[in-house]
C-alpha positions in Angstrom: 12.1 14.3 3.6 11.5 16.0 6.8 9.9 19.5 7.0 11.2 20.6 10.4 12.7 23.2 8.4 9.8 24.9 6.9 7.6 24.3 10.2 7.0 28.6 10.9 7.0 29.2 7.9 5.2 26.5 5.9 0.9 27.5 6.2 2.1 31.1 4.7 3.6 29.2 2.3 1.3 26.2 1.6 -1.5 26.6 3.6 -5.2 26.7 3.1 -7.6 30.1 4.4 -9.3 29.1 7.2 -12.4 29.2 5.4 -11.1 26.8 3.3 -10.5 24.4 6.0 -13.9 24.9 8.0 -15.4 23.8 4.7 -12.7 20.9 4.3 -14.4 19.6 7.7 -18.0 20.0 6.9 -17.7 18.3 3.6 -15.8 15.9 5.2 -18.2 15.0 7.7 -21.0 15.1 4.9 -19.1 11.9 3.6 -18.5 9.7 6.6 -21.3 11.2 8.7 -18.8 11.1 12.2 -20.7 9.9 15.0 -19.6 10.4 18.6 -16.6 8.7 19.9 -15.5 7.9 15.8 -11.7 7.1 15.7 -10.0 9.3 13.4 -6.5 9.1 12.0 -4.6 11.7 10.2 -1.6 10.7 8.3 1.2 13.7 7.6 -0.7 16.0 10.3 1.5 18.8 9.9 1.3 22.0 11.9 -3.0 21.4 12.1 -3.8 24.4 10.1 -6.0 22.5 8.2 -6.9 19.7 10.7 -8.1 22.2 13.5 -11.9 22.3 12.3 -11.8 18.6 12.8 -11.1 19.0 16.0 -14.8 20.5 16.7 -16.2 17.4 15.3 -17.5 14.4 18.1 -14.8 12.1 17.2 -11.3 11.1 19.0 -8.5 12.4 16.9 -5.1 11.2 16.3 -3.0 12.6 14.0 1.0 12.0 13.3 3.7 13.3 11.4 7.6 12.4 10.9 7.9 16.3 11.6 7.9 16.8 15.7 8.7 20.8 14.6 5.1 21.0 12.8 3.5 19.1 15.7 4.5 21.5 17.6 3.3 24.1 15.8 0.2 21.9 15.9 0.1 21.0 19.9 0.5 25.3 20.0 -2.9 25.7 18.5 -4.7 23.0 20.0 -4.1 24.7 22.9 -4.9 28.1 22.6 -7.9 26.9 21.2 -8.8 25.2 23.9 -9.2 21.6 22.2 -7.9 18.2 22.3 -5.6 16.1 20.3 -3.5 12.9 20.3 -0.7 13.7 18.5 2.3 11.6 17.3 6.1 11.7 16.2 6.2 8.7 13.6 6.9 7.8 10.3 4.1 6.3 8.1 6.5 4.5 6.1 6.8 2.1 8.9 3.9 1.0 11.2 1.3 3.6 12.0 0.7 4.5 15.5 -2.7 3.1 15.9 -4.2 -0.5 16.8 -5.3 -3.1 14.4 -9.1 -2.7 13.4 -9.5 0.6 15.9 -9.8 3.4 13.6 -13.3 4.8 11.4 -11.6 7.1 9.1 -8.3 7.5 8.0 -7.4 11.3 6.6 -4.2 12.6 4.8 -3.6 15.2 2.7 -0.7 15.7 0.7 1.0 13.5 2.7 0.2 10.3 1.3 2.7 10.6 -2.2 5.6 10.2 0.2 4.7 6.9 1.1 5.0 3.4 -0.5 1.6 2.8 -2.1 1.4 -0.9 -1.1 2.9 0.2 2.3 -0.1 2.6 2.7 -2.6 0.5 0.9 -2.2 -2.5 3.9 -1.7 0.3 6.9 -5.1 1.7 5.8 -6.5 -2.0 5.5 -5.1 -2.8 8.8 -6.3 -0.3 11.0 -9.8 0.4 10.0 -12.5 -1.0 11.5 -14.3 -3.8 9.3 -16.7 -3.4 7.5 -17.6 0.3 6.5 -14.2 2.4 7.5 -12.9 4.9 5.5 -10.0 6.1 3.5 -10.1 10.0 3.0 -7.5 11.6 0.7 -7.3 15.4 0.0 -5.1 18.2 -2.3 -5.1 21.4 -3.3 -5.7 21.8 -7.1 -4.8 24.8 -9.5 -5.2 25.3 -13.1 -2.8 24.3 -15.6 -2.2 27.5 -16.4 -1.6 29.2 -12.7 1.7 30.3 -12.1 3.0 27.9 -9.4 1.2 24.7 -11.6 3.4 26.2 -14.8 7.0 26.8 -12.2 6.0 23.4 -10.7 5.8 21.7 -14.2 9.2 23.3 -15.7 10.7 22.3 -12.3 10.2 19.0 -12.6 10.7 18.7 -16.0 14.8 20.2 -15.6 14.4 17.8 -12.1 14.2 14.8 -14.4 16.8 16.0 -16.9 19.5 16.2 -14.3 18.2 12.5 -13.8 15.7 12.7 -11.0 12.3 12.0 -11.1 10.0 13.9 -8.4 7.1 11.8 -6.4 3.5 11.9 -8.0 0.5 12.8 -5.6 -1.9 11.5 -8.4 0.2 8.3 -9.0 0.8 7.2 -5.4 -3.0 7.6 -4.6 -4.1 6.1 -7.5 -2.4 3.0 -6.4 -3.6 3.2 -3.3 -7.1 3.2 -4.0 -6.6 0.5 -7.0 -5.3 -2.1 -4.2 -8.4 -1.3 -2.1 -10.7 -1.7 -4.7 -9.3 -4.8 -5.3 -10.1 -5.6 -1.6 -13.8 -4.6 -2.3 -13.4 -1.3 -1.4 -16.2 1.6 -3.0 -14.0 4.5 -4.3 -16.8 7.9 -4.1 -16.7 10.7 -7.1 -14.1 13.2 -6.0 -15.4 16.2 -4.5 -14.3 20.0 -4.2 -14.5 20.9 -0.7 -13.5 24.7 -0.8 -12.4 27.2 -3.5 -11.0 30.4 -2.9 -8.4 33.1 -5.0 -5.1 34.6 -3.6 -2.5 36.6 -5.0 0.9 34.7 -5.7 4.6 35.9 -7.1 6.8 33.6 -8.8 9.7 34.5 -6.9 7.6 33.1 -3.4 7.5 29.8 -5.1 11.5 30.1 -6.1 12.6 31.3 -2.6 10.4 27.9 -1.4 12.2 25.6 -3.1 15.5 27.0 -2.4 14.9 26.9 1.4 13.7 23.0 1.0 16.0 20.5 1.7 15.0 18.8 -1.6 12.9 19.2 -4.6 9.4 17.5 -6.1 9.4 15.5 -2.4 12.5 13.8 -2.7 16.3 14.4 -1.6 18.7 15.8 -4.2 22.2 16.5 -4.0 22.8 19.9 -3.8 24.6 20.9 -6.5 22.1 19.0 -8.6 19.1 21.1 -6.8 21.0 24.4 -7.7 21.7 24.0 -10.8 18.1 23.1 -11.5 16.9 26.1 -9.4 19.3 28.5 -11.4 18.1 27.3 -14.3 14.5 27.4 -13.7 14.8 31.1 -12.3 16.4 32.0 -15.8 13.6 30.4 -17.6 11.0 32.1 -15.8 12.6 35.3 -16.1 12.2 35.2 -19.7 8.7 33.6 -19.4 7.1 35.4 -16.6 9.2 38.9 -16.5 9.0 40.4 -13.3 9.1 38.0 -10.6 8.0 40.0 -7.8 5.0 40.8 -9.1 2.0 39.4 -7.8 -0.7 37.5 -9.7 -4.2 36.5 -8.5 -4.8 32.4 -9.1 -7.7 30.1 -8.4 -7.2 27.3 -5.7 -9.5 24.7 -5.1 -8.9 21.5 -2.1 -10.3 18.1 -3.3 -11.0 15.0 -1.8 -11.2 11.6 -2.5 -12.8 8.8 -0.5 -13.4 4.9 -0.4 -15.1 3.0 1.7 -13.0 0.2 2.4 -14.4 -3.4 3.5 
């Protein structure tokens, strides 16, 4: 799936304060302790909402993403604030746009569960440096029982009735990190980087998903995606009641790190 579709409007939809993100970086850095001239890679860079603060840090960014409309969005803020960054049109399901052995730390968030996990797994092993590089994974996590983690669950459950099954963040990674374990690598406790509250309405979460070009991060034939979508605005309906109605839910970004080699 590409997201040049929901590039303008996609950090209203999905992105973090910038509050959030400042702390993202700090506690990032607190990990890997970046040193000047560290080689940084960001897989699934998006529009750099959340990447910016990295930016600030002393190390050489790259960042790429399938998506040349959220890079631009991206290359738009670099500028006006004044920074630097190498940025990339590429698709990380084929070879990442960095040399072998070149790269300290390698960051995604909520990009990596559209790749292939082994795909990912020897990208990650092939561009850091050996020993001591890093693999850094991060995502936003709600309670079970906030509105868009209870629309996201019925969603995917009526997905998978229609006979589709929607890509697993938690899955993918897992397997990642499992095949560089196995290569020796040191998997750290995860760690919450930022938590903040915002107000959300079930229908923002419907009108999403309607404007996306598929569902749970795969493609679906329309008809299929409608159907689901029909049915699932029903069902909240009678769950929820008024869909415009706003409702304050917790947020928190995690992330997960190994050292690898």
């Amino acid at each position: 799936m590409l997201y040049d579709d929901q590039a303008t409007g996609f950090d209203e939809r999905a992105g973090v304060p910038e509050e959030a993100a400042r702390a993202v970086a700090d506690a990032l850095a607190e990990i890997v302790g970046p040193v000047k001239g560290q080689r940084w890679l960001e897989v699934g860079a998006g529009t750099g909402a959340l990447s910016l603060p990295l930016l600030r840090l002393p190390i050489r960014y790259t960042g790429f993403d399938r998506s040349a409309a959220m890079l631009q969005v991206f290359r738009e803020r670099v500028e006006a604030a004044g920074l630097a960054a190498e940025l990339h049109v590429a698709d990380g399901g084929e070879r990442w746009p960095a040399e072998d052995a070149g790269t300290d730390v390698v960051f995604s968030a909520r990009a990596l569960h559209h790749l292939d996990p082994a795909h990912a797994a020897a990208e990650v092993r092939r561009v850091l440096r050996a020993p001591g590089g890093w693999l850094v994974l991060g995502r936003v996590r709600r309670p079970p029982d906030s509105v868009k983690s209870v629309l996201r669950r019925q969603m995917r459950s009526m997905l998978q009735a229609q006979g589709f099954a929607g890509r697993s963040h938690d899955a993918r990674a897992g397997a990642v990190f499992a095949a560089l374990e196995q290569a020796g690598g040191r998997r750290m406790e995860p760690r919450i980087a930022a938590r903040w509250t915002h107000p959300h309405r079930p229908a923002d979460s419907l009108a999403a998903w309607e404007g996306k070009s598929g569902l749970a991060g795969i493609d679906v034939p329309a008809e299929a995606k409608a159907r689901v979508l029909a049915d699932l605005r029903a069902w909240a309906q009678a769950a929820l009641g008024d869909l415009g109605q706003p409702r304050e839910q917790e947020e928190s970004f995690e992330l997960d790190a190994i050292r690898v080699g």
